[in-house]
Structures are given as C-alpha cells and as structure tokens.
C-alpha positions in Angstrom: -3.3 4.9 31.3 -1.7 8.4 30.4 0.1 10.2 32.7 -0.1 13.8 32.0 1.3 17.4 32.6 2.1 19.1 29.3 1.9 17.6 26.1 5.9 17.7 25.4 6.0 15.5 29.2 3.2 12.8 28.5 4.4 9.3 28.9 2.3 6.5 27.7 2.2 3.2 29.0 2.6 0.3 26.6 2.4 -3.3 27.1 6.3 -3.4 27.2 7.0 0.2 28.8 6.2 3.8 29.2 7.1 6.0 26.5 7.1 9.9 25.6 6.6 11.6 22.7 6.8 15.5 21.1 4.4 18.1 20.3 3.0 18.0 16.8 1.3 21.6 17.0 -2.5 22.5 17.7 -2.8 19.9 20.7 -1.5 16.7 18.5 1.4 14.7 20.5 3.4 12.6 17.9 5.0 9.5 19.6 7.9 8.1 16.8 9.5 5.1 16.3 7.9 2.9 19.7 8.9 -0.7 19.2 6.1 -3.5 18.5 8.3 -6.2 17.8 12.0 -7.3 17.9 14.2 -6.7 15.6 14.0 -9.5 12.8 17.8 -10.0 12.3 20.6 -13.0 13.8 17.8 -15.7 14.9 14.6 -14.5 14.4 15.4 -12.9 10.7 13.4 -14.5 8.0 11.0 -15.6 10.9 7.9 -14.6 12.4 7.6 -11.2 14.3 9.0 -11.7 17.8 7.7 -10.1 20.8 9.6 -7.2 21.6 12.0 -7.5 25.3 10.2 -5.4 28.0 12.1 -1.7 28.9 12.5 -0.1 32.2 12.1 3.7 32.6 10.4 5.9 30.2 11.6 5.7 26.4 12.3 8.5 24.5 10.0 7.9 21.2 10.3 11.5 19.3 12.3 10.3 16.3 11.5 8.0 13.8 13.0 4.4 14.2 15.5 2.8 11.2 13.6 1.7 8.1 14.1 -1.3 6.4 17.0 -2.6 4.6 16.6 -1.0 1.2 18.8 0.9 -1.3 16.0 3.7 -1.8 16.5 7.7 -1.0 13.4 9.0 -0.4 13.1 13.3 0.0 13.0 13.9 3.5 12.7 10.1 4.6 15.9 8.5 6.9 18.0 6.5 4.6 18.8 2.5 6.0 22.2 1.9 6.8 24.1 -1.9 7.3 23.7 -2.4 11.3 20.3 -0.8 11.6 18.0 -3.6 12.9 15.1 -2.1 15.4 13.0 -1.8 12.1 9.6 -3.0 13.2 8.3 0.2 14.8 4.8 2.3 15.1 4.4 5.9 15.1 1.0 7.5 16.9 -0.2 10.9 16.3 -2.8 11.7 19.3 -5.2 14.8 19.2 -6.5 14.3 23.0 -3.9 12.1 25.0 -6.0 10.8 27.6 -6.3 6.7 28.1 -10.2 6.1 27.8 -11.1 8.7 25.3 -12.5 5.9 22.2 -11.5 8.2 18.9 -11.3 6.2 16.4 -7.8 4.6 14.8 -6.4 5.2 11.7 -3.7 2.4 11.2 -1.4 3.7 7.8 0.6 0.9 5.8 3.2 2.5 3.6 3.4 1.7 -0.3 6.8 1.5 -1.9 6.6 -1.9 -4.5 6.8 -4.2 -1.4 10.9 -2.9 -2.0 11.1 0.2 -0.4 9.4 3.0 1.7 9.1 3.7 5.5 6.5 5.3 7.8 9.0 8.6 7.9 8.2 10.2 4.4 6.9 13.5 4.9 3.9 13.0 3.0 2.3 10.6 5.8 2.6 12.5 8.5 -0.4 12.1 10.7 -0.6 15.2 12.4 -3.2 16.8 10.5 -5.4 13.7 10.0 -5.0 13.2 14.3 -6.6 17.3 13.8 -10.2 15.8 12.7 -10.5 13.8 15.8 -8.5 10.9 14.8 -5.6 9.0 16.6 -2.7 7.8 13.7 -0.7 5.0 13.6 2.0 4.2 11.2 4.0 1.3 11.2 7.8 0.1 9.4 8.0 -3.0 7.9 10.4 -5.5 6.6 10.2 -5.2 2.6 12.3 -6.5 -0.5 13.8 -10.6 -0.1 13.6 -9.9 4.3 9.9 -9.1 4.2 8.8 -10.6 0.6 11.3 -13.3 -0.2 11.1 -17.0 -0.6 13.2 -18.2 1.8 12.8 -22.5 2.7 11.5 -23.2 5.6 10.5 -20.1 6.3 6.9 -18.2 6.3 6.1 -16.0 2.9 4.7 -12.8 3.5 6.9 -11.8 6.3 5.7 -8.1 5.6 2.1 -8.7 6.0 2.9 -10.6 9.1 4.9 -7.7 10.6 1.7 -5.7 9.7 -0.9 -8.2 11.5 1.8 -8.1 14.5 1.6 -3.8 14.3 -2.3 -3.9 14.2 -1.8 -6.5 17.4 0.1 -3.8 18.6 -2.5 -1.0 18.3 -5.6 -3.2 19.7 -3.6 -3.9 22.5 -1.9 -0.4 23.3 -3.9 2.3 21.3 -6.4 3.1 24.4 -3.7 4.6 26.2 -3.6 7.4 23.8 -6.8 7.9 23.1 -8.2 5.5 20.9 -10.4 2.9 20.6 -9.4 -0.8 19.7 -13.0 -1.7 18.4 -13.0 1.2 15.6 -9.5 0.6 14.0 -9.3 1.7 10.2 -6.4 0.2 8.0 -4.8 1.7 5.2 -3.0 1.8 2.8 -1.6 3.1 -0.7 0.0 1.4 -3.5 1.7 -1.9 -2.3 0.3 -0.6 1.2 -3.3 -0.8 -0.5 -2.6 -4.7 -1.9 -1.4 -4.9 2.1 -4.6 -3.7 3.2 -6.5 -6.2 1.1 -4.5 -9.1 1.5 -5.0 -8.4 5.4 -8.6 -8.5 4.5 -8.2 -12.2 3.6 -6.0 -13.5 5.7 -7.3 -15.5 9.3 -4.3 -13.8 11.7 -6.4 -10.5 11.2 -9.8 -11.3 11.9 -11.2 -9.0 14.3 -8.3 -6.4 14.2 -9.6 -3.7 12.2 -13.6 -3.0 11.3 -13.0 -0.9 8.3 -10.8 -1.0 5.2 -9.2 2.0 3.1 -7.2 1.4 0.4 -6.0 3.7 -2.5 -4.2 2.4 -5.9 -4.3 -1.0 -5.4 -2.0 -3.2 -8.0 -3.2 -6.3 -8.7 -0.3 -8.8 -8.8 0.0 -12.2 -6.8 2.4 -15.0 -7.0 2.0 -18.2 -6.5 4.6 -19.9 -4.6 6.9 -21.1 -7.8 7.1 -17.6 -8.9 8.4 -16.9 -5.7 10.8 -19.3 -5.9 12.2 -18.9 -9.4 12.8 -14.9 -7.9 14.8 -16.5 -5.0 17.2 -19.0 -7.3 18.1 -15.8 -9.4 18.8 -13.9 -6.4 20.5 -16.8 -4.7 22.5 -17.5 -7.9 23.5 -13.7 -7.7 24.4 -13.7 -4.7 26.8 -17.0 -5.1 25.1 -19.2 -2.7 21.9 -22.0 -3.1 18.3 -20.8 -3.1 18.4 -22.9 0.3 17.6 -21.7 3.8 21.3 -21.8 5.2 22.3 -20.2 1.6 20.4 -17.1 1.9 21.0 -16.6 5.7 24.4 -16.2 4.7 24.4 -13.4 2.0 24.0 -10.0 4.3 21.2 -8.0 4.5 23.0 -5.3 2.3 24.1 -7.7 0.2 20.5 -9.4 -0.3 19.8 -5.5 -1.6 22.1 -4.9 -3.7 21.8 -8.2 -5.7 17.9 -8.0 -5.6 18.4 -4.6 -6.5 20.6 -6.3 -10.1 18.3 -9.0 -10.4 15.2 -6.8 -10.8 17.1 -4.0 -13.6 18.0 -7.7 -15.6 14.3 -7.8 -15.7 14.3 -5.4 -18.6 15.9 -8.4 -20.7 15.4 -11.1 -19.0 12.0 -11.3 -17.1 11.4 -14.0 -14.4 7.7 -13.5 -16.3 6.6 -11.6 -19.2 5.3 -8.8 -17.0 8.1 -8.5 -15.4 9.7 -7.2 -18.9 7.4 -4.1 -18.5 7.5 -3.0 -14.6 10.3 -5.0 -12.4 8.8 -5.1 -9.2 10.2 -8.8 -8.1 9.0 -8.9 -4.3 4.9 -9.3 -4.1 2.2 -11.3 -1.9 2.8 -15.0 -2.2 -0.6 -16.8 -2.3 0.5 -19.3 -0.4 -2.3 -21.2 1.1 -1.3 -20.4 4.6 -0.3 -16.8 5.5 -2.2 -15.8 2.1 -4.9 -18.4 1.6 -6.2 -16.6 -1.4 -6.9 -14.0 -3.6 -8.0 -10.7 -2.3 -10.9 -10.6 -5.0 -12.2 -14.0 -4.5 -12.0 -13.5 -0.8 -14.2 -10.4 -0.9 -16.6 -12.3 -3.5 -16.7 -15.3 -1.1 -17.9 -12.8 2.1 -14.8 -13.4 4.0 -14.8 -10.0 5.3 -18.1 -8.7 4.8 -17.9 -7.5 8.6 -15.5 -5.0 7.5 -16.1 -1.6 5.6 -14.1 -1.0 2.5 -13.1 2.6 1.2 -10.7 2.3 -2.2 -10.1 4.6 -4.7 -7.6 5.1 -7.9 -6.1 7.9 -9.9 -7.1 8.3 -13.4 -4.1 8.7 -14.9 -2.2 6.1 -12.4 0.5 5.2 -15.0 2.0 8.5 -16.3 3.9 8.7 -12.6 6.0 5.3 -12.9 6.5 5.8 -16.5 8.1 9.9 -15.5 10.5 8.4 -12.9 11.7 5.5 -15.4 9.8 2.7 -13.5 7.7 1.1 -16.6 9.3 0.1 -19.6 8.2 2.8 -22.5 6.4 1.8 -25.5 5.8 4.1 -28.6 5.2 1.4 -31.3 1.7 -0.2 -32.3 4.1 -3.3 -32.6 5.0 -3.0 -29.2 1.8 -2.2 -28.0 0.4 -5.4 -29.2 3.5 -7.2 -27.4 3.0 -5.8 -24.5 -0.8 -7.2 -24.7 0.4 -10.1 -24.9 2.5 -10.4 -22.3 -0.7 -9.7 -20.3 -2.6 -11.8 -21.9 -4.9 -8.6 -22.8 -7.3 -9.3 -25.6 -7.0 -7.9 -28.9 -11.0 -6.3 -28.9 -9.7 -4.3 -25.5 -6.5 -3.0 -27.0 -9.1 -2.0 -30.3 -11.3 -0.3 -27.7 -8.7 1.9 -26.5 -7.8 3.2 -29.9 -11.6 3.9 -30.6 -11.9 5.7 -27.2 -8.2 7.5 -28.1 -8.7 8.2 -31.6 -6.2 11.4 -31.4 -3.6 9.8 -28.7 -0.1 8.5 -29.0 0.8 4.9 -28.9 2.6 6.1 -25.7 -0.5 7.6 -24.0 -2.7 4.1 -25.1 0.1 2.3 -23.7 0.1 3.9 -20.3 -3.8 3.9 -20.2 -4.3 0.5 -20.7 -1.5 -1.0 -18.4 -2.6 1.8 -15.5 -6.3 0.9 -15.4 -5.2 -3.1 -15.7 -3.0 -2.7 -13.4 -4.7 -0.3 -10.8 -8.1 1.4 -12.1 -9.5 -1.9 -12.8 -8.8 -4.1 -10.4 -9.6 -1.2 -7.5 -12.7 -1.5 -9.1 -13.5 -4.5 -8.9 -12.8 -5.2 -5.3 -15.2 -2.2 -4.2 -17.8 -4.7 -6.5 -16.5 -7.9 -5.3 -17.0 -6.8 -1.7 -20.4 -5.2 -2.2 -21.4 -8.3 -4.0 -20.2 -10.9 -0.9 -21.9 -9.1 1.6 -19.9 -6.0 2.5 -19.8 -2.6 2.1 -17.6 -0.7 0.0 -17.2 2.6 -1.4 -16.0 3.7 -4.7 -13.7 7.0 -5.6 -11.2 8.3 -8.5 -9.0 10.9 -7.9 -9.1 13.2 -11.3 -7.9 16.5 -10.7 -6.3 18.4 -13.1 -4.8 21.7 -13.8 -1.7 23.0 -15.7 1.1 21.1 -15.1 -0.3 18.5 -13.0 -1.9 14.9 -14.3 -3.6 12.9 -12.0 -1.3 10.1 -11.7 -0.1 7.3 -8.9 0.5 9.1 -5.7 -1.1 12.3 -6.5 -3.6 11.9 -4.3 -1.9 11.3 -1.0 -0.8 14.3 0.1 -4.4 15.4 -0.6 -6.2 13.2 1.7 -3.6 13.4 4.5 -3.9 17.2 4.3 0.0 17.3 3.8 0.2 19.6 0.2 3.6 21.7 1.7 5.6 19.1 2.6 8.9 17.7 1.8 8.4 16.1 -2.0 4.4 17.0 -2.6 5.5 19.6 -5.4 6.6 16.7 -7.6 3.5 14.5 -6.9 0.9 17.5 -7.1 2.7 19.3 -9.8 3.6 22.7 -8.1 2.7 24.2 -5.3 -0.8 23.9 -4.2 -3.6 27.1 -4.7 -7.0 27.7 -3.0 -8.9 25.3 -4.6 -5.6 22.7 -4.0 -6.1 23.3 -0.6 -10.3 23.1 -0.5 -9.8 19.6 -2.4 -7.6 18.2 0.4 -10.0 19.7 3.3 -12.7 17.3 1.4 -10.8 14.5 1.1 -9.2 14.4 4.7 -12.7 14.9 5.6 -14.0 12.1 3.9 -11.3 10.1 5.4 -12.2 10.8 9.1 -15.4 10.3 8.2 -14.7 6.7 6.9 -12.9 6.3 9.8 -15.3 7.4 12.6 -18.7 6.3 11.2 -17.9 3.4 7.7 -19.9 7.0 5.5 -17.4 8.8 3.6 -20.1 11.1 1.8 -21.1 9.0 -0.3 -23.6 6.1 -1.6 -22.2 2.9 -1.4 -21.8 0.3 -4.2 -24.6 -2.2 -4.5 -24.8 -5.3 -6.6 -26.9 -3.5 -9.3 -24.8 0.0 -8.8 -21.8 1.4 -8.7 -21.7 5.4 -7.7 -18.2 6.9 -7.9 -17.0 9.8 -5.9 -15.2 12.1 -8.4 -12.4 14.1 -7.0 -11.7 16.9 -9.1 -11.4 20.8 -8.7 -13.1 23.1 -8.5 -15.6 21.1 -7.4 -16.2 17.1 -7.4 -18.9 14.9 -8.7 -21.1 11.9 -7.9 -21.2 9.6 -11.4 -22.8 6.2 -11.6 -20.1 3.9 -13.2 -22.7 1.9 -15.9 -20.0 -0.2 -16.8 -20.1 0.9 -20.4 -17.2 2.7 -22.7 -14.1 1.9 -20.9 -15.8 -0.4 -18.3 -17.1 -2.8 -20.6 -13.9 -3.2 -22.7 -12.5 -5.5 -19.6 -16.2 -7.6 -18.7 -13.5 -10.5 -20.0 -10.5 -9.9 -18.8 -9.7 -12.0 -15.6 -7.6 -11.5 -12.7 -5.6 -14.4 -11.4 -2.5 -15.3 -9.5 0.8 -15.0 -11.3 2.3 -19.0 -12.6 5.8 -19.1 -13.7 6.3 -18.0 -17.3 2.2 -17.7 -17.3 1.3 -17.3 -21.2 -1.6 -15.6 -22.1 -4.6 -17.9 -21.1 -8.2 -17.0 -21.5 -7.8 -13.4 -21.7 -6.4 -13.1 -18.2 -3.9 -10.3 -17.2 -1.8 -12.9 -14.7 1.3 -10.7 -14.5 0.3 -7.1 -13.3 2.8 -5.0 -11.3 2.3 -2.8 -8.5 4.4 0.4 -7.1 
C-alpha cells in the first residue's frame, strides 16, 4: 500500500521498509537509490545476490545510490569511490502513486560494455517515459571482474543475477507504486540489450517479465575457458593466483585498475583475435548453468516464445565507438582483410561491401562491416530467431540523419526516452535537437509505451516468411520489408557462435564479436 498526502510526502511500503521519494514534475514521483539486495562486498562479494536486512522508519530514497566499482566518468552520472558498497539499488519513476493502480512496468538495464555505467546517467531518466502512463524502474549492477569475472568457486554472470534479483524486486514491490507485476517490460541497450536477451534464456527469470525490448545488441559470448584465460591475466596482474582466495584478496579498486591494464594490452596482445579490434574483456559466460545457452538458439528453440520481443539497431552503430577511441582504426585493404580474419568473416562478404561501397574509404567499409556483425546483424536475427520459435518480435533501425549527426551506437536513446536536453545528449544526437528532433522522439517514446502496455508498437510483426522494419528517420519514418537481399544476403553464411579461446576462423563464423 501507498500512503499519501502530497507527492514530495508519499512513502511506499516495500517488502523490507517504507520509503519516500521526490517530485519528478507533471505528477511523476521519482523514488532513487531503494535497496534490493545487500551489498555484494566482505562475505557475500563474488556471490549470489543476498537479501537485503529489513529497515525501521521511512527511508529517504531521493538520491541515487553508489554505482559499481569502475574507473568510468560519465557527464552528469556519480563517480564510484573505494568504500562505496550499497550498489545493488532500483530507482522507480511513478505517474499515479496509488498501490493497486496495474500500469504497466518498464524495468531499464543499463549498457556500458558489461565494465561500466549506472542507472544515474542523465539520459535514462524515467520521468518522461512514467508521463505515458508507465511506472519506470532502473536498477545498478555489479559490472567489470565483480559482476563479469571468473572467479572459482563462484557463480558467472554475477551481473545478470543481480538483474534477475532487481526484476524479483519489482514483481514483488512494484504494486505499491502503481504498477502491475504481470505486465513487466525489460530493457535494455547495448550490453543492457545482450542482458535483456540473455535473461530471455535463462530459467531464474521465467515468469518475471512478459515482454522483451532490447536496442543494439552485441553479439559476443564466452565460453567458460575464455573466461578464465581473462581471469589468469588479471590475476597475474594483480600478483596473486587466478584462485578464489587469490582474487578475494586484490581490492575492489585494485581489481579496476588492473582489469582496466589488462584490457588496453589487448591492443597488442589479445586474449582472442577480436579482442585486438574492440577490448571489452568482461561478457556473458555461457556456462551451462546461470547461462545455459545462446540467446539465438534459445529464441530458435521457443524457450521464450511467451514473451514479446521489441529490438532494434542503429545504422551506423560503429562510427560512435570508433569517435571516442573504443575500436581499433583500420584504413588499409591489408588490414581490412586481417581484420576479417580475425572474425572469421568470409572473403565474398568483405567483396560485397566493396561492391555496395564502391566510393567509400577502407575506414567507412571497415566500420560497416564490424557494426552490422557486431550489432545490425545479430539484432536481426534474434527478432527472426524468436518469430521463427514461436514468439513475437518486432523489428526497428534507427536512421536518422541530418548535418552533423550519424546515426551511430547510442543515438537513439535519448530519443525513445524523450530525454534530447539532458546532460551529454548533444554529443550522442549531434547538437541540440530541432522540431522534427523532438516529433521523432514523441514517436519513439510512444512506440515504447506502447510495447509496453499492449506487446503493438505500431507496427507488423516479423513472421517466418517476413521481416517488416520500422524505419526511424526524420522528417518522417518508414515501414520497409527487409527481403534479405543486398546487404542481408552477404551474411546468409556467416554464423554466430560462442567465443573458444584463441577461436581461429572456422566455417565462416564471426566467434569473437564485441559489444559496448
């Protein structure tokens, strides 16, 4: 139950004690930083999430909790600092905070290359998406080696867990602000999109969330031996053994900074030929048990045909890493055809991009083919994957242009969450947003609520024979059929697969791609 007077005085009960939040403007109360599980430091770190202790009184929730331990700065984000531990928090954003109302939940997983990121950046707020009817939830996480690394004895995907244990959270909480635990959406961008999917597949989730959205989503898995070769270099690092007791001894800000060294050696020495190209070290580990497969078989195989899927991808997904020095940069034909190789990309596809970019610089190529094998791609295929095991899935691309301003990784998240003036969106965008800036957000934030309330964003849905695409463009947008010729058809042989240590090329299968 609520108890209300004014919005500013609401207190909400939670399973573990009352807390109060702060006006968010037009109605919306934003509660900030409410705990969901202990903190996973002394005993429980490298563990399971742990129930969080109980509170007397009402809690004062209108700040953001601590982030994760990371070295990252983000504009207008808090910054971790050695000693902050209550790091697995939610955030709720409630239009009508009433217990018993039954709007529907939008549950938001961060992206940030499983390394860095928080629920604080300015871009997800959740005000204006809580405006369309909607109650918000964001969640922290534990990322880098304390939410991603192998550590012995200990359970993999520590993040994903901390995720499943927020979405426990929200189906056993969210009524009291307004929303209802049988219509929970979750989402997610970048490494929060892979989150999303990997959810998707894993048994600790099943019947947590009904529908699916998921923007940008890299494709790159490990299997448990990659895993481990990151740990022994980051235990060697460090000075101690890739062993349990080992790496419970190197401090948290220590585990940083020598991951941090570990992935920038990556440039020269990769732990896998991909890694040569985009150093993102920490990713899902298919391990069997947390992770028992791969997103896109799971989807194929009907696993979670009960549950609506939403993705889309940026056409120009590439040129945003590569601008802020997060790809290595290739401008030769020679290293161009390297670079294929390490991803096991077969010489025909590579052709095909030079026939479809018969004016374009080895640079632009470059970033073309490793953003749609690495996002455009594989987002793809898991709307057809899903469709084709049962579910239902819909398909966008975010291409909208104007001076200035590609549309590359990221771009499109201040768009759907209606947040174009905030902290940071200039850079992403590419200026500050005009009229028909705005109108393209209105349409996507709508399509998002949409999604959320009803599984319909606008648009049809993929099929095993079709695949409509939702064009998001400006002025206007467009519905196109993807025939799965041009571009398309170039990768009708390129499988995806779960990253082996020092995987060659093998049957034209891209085993090594890295996600932001």
């Amino acid at each position: 139950m609520s108890e209300r007077s004014c919005a500013s005085e609401t207190a909400f009960r939670t399973a573990s004690g009352p807390v109060r939040g702060k006006e968010a403007g037009d109605g919306v109360v934003a509660v900030l930083g409410v705990p969901y599980a202990a903190p996973p430091f002394g005993v429980r770190r490298f563990r399971e999430p742990q129930p969080v202790p109980a509170w007397d009184g009402v809690r004062d929730c209108t700040a953001f909790g601590p982030v994760a331990p990371q070295s990252a700065e983000l504009p207008g984000a808090p910054v971790w600092r050695p000693g902050d531990e209550d790091v697995l928090t939610v955030n709720v954003w409630t239009p009508q905070p009433e217990a018993g109302a039954g709007l529907p939940v939008f549950f938001w997983i961060h992206g940030g290359a499983n390394t860095f990121g928080s629920s604080a950046q300015p871009d997800f707020d959740g005000a204006a998406l809580a405006r369309t009817g909607l109650v918000v939830v964001s969640c922290n996480f534990r990322v880098g080696f304390e939410g991603y690394g192998h550590a012995p004895g200990f359970p993999h995907n520590r993040g994903l867990l901390d995720q499943a244990a927020a979405l426990r959270w929200t189906r056993e909480n969210i009524a009291a602000f307004g929303g209802d635990p049988a219509n929970v959406t979750a989402a997610g961008h970048s490494s929060g999109g892979s989150a999303v999917v990997c959810l998707m597949a894993m048994e600790q989730t099943r019947g947590l969330f009904r529908r699916a959205v998921a923007h940008s989503v890299p494709h790159v898995l490990y299997a448990v031996p990659v895993a481990a070769a990151v740990t022994a270099r980051i235990a060697a690092e460090a000075g101690v053994a890739p062993t349990a007791e080992g790496l419970l001894s190197v401090p948290p800000e220590k585990l940083v900074a020598v991951s941090d060294k570990v992935a920038a050696r990556c440039a020269t020495d990769p732990v896998t030929p991909i890694h040569a190209y985009a150093p993102v070290i920490f990713q899902p580990v298919v391990d069997g048990e947390v992770l028992p497969t791969d997103p896109l078989s799971a989807l194929a195989s009907g696993t979670a045909r009960d549950i609506d899927l939403l993705v889309c991808h940026t056409v120009e997904e590439q040129w945003f890493p590569h601008a802020v020095g997060a790809v290595r940069e290739v401008t030769t034909e020679a290293g161009l055809a390297e670079f294929a190789e390490a991803l096991g990309l077969p010489a025909p596809l590579v052709d095909g991009y030079a026939d479809l970019m018969p004016e374009a610089p080895v640079l632009d190529r470059y970033l073309a083919l490793f953003g749609d094998a690495q996002f455009g791609e594989y987002t793809t295929r898991l709307a057809e994957h899903h469709a084709h095991g049962g579910g239902r899935a819909h398909l966008a691309r975010f291409a909208r242009r104007r001076e200035g301003a590609r549309p590359w990784h990221t771009a499109d998240i201040p768009f759907a969450f209606g947040n174009l003036h905030v902290k940071g969106a200039d850079f992403l965008i590419g200026g500050a947003p005009d009229d028909h800036d705005r109108a393209l957000s209105r349409r996507m934030l709508g399509a998002w609520a949409d999604f959320a309330a009803t599984g319909d964003p606008g648009w049809p849905a993929v099929t095993a024979d079709e695949t409509p695409v939702k064009s998001w463009a400006r002025p206007g947008d467009q519905l196109v059929h993807d025939d799965k010729s041009g571009r398309r058809a170039l990768w009708q042989d390129v499988h995806y697969g779960v990253l082996h240590p020092r995987q060659a090329p093998a049957g034209h299968a891209p085993h090594g791609l890295s996600g932001a």
